[in-house]
C-alpha positions as CSV (number, residue, x, y, z in Angstrom):
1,X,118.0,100.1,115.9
2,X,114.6,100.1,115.1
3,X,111.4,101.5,115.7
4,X,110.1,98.5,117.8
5,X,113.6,98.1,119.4
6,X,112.9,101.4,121.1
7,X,109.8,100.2,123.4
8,X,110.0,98.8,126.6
9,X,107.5,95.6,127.6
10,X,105.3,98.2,129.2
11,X,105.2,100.4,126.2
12,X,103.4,98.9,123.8
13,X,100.6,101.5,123.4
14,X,103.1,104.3,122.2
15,X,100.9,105.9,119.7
16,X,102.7,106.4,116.0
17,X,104.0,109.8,117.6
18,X,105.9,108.9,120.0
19,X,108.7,107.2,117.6
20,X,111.5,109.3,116.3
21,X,113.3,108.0,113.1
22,X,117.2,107.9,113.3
23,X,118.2,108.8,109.4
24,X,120.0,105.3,109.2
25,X,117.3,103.2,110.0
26,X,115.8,103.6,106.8
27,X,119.0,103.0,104.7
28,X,117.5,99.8,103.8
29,X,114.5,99.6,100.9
30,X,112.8,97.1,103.6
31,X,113.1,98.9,106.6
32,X,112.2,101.7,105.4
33,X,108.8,99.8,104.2
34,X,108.8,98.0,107.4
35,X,108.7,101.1,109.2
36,X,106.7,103.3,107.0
37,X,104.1,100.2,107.3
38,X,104.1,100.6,111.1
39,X,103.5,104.2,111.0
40,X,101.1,104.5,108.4
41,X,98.6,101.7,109.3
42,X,98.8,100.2,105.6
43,X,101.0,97.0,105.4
44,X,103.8,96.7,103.0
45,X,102.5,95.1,99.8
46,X,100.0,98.2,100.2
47,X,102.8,100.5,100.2
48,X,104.3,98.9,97.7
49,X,101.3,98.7,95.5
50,X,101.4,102.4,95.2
51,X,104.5,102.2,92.9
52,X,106.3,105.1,95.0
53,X,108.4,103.3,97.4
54,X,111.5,103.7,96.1
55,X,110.5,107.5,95.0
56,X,109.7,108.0,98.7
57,X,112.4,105.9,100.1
58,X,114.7,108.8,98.0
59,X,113.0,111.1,99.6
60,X,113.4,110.3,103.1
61,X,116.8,109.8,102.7
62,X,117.3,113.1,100.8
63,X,116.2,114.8,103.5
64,X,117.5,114.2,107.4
65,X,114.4,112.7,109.2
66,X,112.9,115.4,111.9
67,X,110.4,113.1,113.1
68,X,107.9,110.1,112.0
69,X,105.4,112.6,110.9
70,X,107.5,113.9,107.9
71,X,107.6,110.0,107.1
72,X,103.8,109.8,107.4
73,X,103.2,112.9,105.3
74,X,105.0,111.9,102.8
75,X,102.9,108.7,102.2
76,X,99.9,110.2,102.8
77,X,100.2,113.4,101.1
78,X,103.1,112.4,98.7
79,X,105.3,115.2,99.4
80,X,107.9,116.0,102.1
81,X,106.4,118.6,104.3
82,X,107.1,122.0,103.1
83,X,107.5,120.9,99.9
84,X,105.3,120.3,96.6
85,X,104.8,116.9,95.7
86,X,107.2,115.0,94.4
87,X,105.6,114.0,91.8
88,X,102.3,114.2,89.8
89,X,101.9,110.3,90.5
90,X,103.2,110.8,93.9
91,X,100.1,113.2,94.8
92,X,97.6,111.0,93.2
93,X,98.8,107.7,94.6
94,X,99.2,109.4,98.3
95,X,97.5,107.3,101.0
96,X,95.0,109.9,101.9
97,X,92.9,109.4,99.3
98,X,92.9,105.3,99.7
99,X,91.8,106.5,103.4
100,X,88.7,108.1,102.3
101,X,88.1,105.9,98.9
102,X,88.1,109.1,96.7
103,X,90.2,109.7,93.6
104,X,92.4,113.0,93.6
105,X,91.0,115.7,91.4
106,X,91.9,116.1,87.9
107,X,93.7,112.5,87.8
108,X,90.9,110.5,86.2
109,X,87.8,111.9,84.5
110,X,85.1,110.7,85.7
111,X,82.9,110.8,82.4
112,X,80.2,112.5,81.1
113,X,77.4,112.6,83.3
114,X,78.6,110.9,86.2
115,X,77.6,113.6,88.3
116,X,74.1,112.4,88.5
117,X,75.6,108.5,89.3
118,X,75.6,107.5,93.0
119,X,79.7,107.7,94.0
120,X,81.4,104.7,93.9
121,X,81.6,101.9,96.6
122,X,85.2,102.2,98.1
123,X,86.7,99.0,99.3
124,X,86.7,99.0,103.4
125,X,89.7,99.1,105.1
């Protein structure tokens, strides 16, 4: 069953958090985009572009789903909650910082002297 399967014709303004996660719906490496893509508000070739999908599709199956928030978290934070980070890429390639057009510290210098440049234009979203 999935995510959408879930609403009734009067329900489609469920907010993200309303949706619960059954562990076997994201058994599959599609559904498991399909869903995340729902929940995170970034569309699959987005997620995919991060090169952590199937990282993060091991993750969420290593652990049994609580709720669509760990799922979110884990994109946009790149770790499961209460954990560290899965990886060093998975932290620097975690949705949040896409959201606010920034680059994580320490994962690119910036050069010398770039602190008296104006920041960078960020695409929009």
């Amino acid at each position: 069953m999935s995510v959408s399967d879930d609403r009734t014709a009067g329900d489609e303004d469920l907010a993200a958090s309303d949706w619960h996660l059954e562990h076997d719906e994201l058994a599959d490496l599609d559904e498991f985009l399909r869903v995340s893509a729902e929940l995170t508000g970034f569309d699959v070739p987005e997620l995919r572009a991060t090169g952590l999908a199937r990282e993060h599709h091991r993750t969420a199956l290593a652990h049994p789903v609580r709720d669509d928030a760990a799922l979110v978290h884990l994109w946009y934070v790149g770790a499961w909650p209460g954990e560290a980070p899965t990886s060093a890429r998975a932290h620097d390639q975690g949705l949040a910082w896409r959201t606010f057009r920034a680059d994580p510290p320490g994962s690119a210098a910036p050069g010398f002297g770039s602190w008296a440049e104006e920041p960078r234009a960020g695409e929009s979203r």
